[in-house]
C-alpha positions in Angstrom: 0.0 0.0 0.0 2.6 2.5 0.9 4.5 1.4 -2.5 1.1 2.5 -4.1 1.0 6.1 -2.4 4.1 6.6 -3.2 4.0 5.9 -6.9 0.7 8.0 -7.1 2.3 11.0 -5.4 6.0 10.6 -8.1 3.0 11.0 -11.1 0.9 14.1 -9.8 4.1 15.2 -8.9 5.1 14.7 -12.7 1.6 15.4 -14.1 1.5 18.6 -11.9 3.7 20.5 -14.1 3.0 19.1 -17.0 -0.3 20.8 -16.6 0.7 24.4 -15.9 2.8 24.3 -19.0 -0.2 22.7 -21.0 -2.2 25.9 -19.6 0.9 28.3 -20.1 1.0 27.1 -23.7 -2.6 27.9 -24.4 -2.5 31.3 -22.9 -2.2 34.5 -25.2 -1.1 37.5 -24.1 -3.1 40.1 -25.1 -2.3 44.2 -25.7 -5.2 46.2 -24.9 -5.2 49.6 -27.0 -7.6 52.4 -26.4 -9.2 54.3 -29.8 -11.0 57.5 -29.5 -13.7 57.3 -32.7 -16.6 59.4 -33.0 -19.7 57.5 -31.8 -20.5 57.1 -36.1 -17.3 55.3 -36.6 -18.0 52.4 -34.3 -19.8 50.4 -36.9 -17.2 50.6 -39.0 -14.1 49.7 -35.8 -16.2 47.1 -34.4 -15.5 44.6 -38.0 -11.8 45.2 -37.3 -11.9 45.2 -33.7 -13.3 41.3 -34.2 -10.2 41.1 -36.6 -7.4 42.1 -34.1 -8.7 40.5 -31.4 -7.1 37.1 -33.4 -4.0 38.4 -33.1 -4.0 39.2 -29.5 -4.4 42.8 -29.8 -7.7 43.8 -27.4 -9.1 47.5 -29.1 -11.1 49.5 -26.6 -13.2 52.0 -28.7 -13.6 55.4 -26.9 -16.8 57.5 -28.0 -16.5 61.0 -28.0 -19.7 63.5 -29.5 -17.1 66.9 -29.9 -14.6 67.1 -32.5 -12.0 69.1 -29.4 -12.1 65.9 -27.2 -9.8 63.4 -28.7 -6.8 64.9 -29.1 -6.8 66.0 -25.7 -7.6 62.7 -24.3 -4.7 61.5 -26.9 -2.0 64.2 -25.5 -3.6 63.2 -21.8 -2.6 59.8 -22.7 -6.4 58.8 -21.3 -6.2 57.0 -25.4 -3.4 55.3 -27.3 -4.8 56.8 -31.0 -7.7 58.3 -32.0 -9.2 58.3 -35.5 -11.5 61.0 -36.2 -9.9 64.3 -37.8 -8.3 65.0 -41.0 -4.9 66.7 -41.8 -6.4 70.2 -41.5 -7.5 69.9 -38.4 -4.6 68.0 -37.3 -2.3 70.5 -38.2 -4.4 73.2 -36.8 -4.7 71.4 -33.2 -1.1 71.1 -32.9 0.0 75.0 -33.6 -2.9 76.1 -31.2 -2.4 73.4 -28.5 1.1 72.9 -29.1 1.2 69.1 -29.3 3.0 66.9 -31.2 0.3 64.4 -32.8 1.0 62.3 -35.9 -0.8 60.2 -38.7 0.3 56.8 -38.9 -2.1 56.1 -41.6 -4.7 57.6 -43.5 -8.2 56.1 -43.5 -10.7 57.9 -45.8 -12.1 61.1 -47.5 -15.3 62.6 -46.4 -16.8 65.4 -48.7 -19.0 67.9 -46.7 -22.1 68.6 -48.8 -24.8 71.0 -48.8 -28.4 70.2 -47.8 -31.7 71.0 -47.3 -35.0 70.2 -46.6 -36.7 73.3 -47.7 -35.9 73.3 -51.2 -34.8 71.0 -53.9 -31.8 72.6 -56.0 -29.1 75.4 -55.1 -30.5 77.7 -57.4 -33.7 77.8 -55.2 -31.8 79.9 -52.3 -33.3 83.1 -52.2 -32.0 86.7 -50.7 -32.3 86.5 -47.0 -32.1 82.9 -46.8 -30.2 81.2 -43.7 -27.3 79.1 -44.6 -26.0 76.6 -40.9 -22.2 75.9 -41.3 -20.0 74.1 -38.4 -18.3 75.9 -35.7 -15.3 74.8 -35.3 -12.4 76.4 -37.2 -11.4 73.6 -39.7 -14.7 72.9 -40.6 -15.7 76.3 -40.4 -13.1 77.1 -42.8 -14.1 74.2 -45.2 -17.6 74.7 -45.1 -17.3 78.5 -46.4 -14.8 77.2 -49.0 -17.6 74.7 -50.2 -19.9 78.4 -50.4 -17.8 79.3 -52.2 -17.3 76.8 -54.6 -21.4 76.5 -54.7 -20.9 80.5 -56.1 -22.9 82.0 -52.9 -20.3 83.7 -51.7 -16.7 85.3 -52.2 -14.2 84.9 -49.1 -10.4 85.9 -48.6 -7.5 83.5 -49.4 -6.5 82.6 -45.8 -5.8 79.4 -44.2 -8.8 79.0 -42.2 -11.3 81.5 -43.3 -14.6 82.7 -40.8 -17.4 84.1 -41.4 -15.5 87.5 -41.2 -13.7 87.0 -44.3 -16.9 86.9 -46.7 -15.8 89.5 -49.4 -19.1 89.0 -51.7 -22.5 88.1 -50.0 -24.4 88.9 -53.2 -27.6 87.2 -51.8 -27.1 88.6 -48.2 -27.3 85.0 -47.0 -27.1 85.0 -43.4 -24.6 82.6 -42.2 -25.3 81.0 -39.0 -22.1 79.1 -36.9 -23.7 75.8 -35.0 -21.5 72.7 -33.4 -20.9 70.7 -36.2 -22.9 68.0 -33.8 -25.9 70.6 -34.2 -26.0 70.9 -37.6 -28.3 68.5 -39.5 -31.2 69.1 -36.7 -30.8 72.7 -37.7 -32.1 71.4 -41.3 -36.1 72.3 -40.0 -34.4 75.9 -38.7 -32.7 76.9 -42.0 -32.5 76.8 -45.8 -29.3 74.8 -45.7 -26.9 73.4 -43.9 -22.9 72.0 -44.4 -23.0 68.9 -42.9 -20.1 66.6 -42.0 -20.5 63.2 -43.8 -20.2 61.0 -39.8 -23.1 63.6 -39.2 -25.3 63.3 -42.3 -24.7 59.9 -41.7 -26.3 59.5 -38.4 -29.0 62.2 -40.1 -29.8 59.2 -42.3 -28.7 61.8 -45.1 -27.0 60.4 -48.4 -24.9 62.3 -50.8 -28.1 61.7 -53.3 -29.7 64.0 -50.7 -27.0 67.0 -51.2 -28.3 70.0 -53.2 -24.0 70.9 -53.6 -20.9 68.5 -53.1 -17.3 69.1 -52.3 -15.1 68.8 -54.7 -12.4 65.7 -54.9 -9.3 66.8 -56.3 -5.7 67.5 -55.8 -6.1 69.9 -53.2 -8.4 67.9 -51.1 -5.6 65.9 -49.5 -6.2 68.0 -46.2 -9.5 66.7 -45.7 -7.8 63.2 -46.0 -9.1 61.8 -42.6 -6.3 59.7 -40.3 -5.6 57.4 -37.4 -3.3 59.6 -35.1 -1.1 58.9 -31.9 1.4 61.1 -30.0 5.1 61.4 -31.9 6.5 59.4 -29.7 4.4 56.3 -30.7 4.4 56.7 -34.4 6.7 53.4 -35.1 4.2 51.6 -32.2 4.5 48.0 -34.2 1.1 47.4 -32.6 -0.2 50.7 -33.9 1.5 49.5 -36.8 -1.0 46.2 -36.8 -4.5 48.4 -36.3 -3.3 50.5 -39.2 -3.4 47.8 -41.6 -6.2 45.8 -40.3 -8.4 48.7 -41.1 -7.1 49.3 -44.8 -8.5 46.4 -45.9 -11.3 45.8 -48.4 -13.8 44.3 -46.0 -13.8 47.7 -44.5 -13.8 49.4 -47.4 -17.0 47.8 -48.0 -17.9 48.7 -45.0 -17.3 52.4 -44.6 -19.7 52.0 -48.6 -22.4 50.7 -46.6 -22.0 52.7 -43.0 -21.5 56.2 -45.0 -23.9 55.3 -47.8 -21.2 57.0 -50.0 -20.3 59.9 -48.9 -17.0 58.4 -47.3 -14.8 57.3 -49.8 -11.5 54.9 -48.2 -8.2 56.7 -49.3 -6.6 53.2 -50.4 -8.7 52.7 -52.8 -8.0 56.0 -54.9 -6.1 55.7 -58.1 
């Protein structure tokens, strides 16, 4: 009997370690990385999220609702990237804040359109009329640049242009400077609005709906949208990973079918 137990205890003793490096083999270790997105974008993260979970990298999608929050909760290191802004107002947040963020890839191109529910066709605004453009100065700037192009107004040749440097208001449009969050409820309020695509989006607004559309050409590559992180991190081989998992064609599918068109993915640009 005694031969027994001690046999029994030599094999758990054996079996015992054998075990813990059965489990230790089956374990993955996992990197958890924080995104900041705008609450549109999760339907198009999620897909990839699935994607990178495969290869051990855990993505924690952050919501935010105003256009100043990311890049603060980037620089406060409360995020790891954020995706959500395009080179223009990239390049504007860092001279005003001072920062040092980066693209480590670019994701897509969203024209800002014109719309309305009030009338059918541009030519339709009348004298008076109320025009709703975004408040923030990127898209401030942008939206006035697309009045522009529409031929409702003349502005100055600046960087970011306001509402200040309309040089030609032939129709005495009044221009009226709403969060960019704001904007497509204002379409009941006004005669038109500039609305950002994430915004029309959720507005169940297409670009079919637009009565004006940005213009894609050479000189839109500011409005080229990007995944961004703090300098420091831009050769981050994980950050690396999430970059390419997202330029992929199942997402560029995807952003088709979330955006309903008016997102087009940069990759796929000739």
């Amino acid at each position: 009997m005694k031969k027994l137990l001690k046999k029994l205890s030599l094999s758990l003793l054996v079996l015992v370690p054998l075990l813990i490096a059965a489990g230790c083999g089956k374990k993955t270790d996992s990197k958890t990385v924080k995104v900041g997105i705008m609450s549109s974008d999760e339907r198009i993260w999620n897909p990839i999220k699935k994607s990178l979970s495969k290869e051990g990298i855990n993505l924690k999608l952050v919501e935010f609702s105003d256009y100043n929050q990311p890049n603060k909760a980037l620089t406060d290191h409360q995020i790891d990237l954020n995706a959500f802004q395009h080179y223009n107002f990239l390049d504007s947040w860092n001279k005003t804040h001072k920062t040092s963020i980066v693209s480590i890839g670019e994701t897509y191109i969203a024209p800002m359109n014109l719309y309305s529910h009030k009338i059918k066709k541009l030519s339709e605004i009348k004298t008076g009329d109320k025009i709703a453009v975004p408040n923030d100065p990127t898209n401030e700037g942008r939206a006035l640049n697309i009045l522009e192009e529409a031929g409702l107004i003349k502005i100055k040749n600046v960087d970011l242009p306001t509402v200040k440097d309309i040089t030609s208001n032939p129709k005495k449009l009044q221009i009226t400077e709403l969060e960019a969050a704001q904007t497509a409820r204002a379409l009941s309020d006004v005669t038109a609005v500039v609305v950002n695509n994430d915004i029309a989006a959720d507005a169940d607004l297409t670009t079919k709906d637009a009565i004006f559309q940005e213009k894609v050409n050479q000189r839109s590559k500011q409005w080229i949208n990007v995944i961004a992180a703090n300098k420091k991190d831009k050769d981050n081989a994980t950050y690396k990973k999430i970059v390419k998992a997202y330029r992929t064609a199942a997402t560029a599918k995807n952003i088709e079918k979330v955006y309903k068109g008016t997102a087009i993915p940069i990759w796929t640009l000739k």
